[in-house]
C-alpha positions, 0 to 999 in steps of 0.5 A: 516620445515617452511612454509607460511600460512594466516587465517582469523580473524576479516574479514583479512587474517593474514599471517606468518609462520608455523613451523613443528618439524623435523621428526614429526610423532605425534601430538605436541604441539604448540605455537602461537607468534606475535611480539609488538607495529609496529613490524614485524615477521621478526625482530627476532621471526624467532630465537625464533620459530627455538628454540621452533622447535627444543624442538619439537614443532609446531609454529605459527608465524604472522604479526598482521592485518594492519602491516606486510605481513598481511591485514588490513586497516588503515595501521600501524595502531596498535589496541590493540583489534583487535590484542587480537582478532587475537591471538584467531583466530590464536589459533582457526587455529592452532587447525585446523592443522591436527599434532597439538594437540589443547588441547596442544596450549601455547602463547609467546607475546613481549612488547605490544604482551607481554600484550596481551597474559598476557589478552588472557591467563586469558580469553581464556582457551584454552591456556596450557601457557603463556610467557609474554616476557618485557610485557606492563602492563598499557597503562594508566601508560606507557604514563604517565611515558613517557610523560612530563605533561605539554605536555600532553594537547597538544597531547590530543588535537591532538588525538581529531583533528585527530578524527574529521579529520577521521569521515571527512574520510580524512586520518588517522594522522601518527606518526613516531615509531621511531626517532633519535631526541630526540625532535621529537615525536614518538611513542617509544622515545630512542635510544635503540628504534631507534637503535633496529628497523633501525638495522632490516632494511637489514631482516625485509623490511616491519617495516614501520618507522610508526604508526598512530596517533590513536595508540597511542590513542589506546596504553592509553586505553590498559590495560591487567594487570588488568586481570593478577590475572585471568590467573591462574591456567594456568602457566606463565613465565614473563621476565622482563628487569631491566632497561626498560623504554619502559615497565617499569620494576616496573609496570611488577614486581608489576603485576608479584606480583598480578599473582597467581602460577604457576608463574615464573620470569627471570630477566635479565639485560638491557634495553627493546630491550636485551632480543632479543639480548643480552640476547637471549640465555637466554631468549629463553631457559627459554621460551623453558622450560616452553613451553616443560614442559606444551606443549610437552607431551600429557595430561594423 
């Protein structure tokens, strides 16, 4: 059974789906998800939590403020905290629903959700687990990999320009998410990237093609891996694809390495975007397992 549900956080109503196992006569354990950087919870997590449901678990499935079905102003505008703050104020709603069990609550993350989770989870203990699915680990390092140095100077120079604009109160400056062009900046360059999120356009209506300036501004400053030898001892599972460039494979394996245990690692084969389709069965299983273990039966 899913149904739609909103709660507050940070002064927004952020909107999703709640999941309840079939038959459910006890209390079970939970999961909060989101999805990464201008996606929408449309563009496949509902394949995710139907996986989750079915192991017997609840879920909890939104749209980040400013995206999505949920509140929040600027539009498209992707703010690493505030999307950090929204996945505590999920977790502090779902320990409000009467057949969760709010000692049993884990986080499942994606791409730039991936990171935050891997932050929350070090901060917050009130989650049980932790799934970092292709995580972004340093804002700093991803824009540099990304990046051609010589055009760095002129980006800074727009975000500067676009800071002044806003303090005018005049619009925010936006950015494409996406582009078929090679030459035109967007937030996620590639065509894995481009065919991804115009590939979900026939069930996911409201992905808006894109983000403000200022997110990418955001996204440089973001840094979640620094807190990734603090999560423990709450267990996680990463998955990392081999040939991501979106989240570059070495900087998730070299954070995965300064995770302390219980840790645990699934490689698969592929670009940033197979882990949702190619590679779904995979992934879902090993994130399935984990949560089963830490979530579905009550502490002793």
């Amino acid at each position: 059974m899913r149904r739609d549900v909103e709660f507050c956080s940070e002064g927004r109503k952020l909107r999703g789906w709640l999941y309840r196992p079939s038959a459910q006569e006890n209390v079970s354990g939970a999961v909060v998800m989101a999805h990464g950087f201008s996606a929408v919870k449309e563009q496949y997590l509902d394949r995710y939590a139907e996986v989750f449901q079915a192991a017997g678990l609840g879920i909890l499935v939104y749209d980040h403020a400013n995206f999505g079905a949920s509140e929040g102003l600027p539009r498209q505008e992707v703010d690493p905290v505030l999307q950090k703050r929204g996945y505590r104020d999920a977790i502090s709603f779902a320990q409000t629903i009467p057949w969760v069990d709010p000692a049993r609550i884990g986080i499942w993350g994606t791409s730039y959700s991936g990171g935050h989770v891997i932050e929350v989870a070090a901060i917050d203990r009130r989650v049980r687990c932790v799934v970092a699915q292709v995580p972004q680990i340093s804002g700093a390092l991803s824009a540099q990999c990304r990046t051609r140095a010589d055009l760095v100077p002129v980006q800074l120079r727009r975000f500067e320009a676009d800071r002044a604009a806003r303090f005018r109160d005049e619009a925010p400056a936006m950015l494409p998410a996406v582009s078929a062009d090679p030459l035109q900046p967007c937030a996620m360059s590639g065509p894995d990237s481009h065919a991804f999120f115009t590939g979900t356009r026939a069930f996911a209506p409201n992905w808006q093609n894109a983000v403000t300036l200022r997110s990418a501004e955001l996204s440089r400053e973001n840094e979640p891996g620094v807190h990734i030898a603090r999560i423990s001892p709450t267990p996680l599972l990463m998955i990392v694809a081999e040939d991501d460039v979106l989240t570059a494979t070495d900087l998730c394996l070299e954070a995965y390495q300064r995770a302390l245990p219980p840790k645990t690692l699934v490689m698969v084969l592929g670009g940033h975007f197979d882990p949702y389709l190619r590679h779904f069965d995979r992934t879902s299983t090993a994130a399935r397992d984990l949560l089963v273990t830490h979530l579905g039966a009550p502490a002793a």
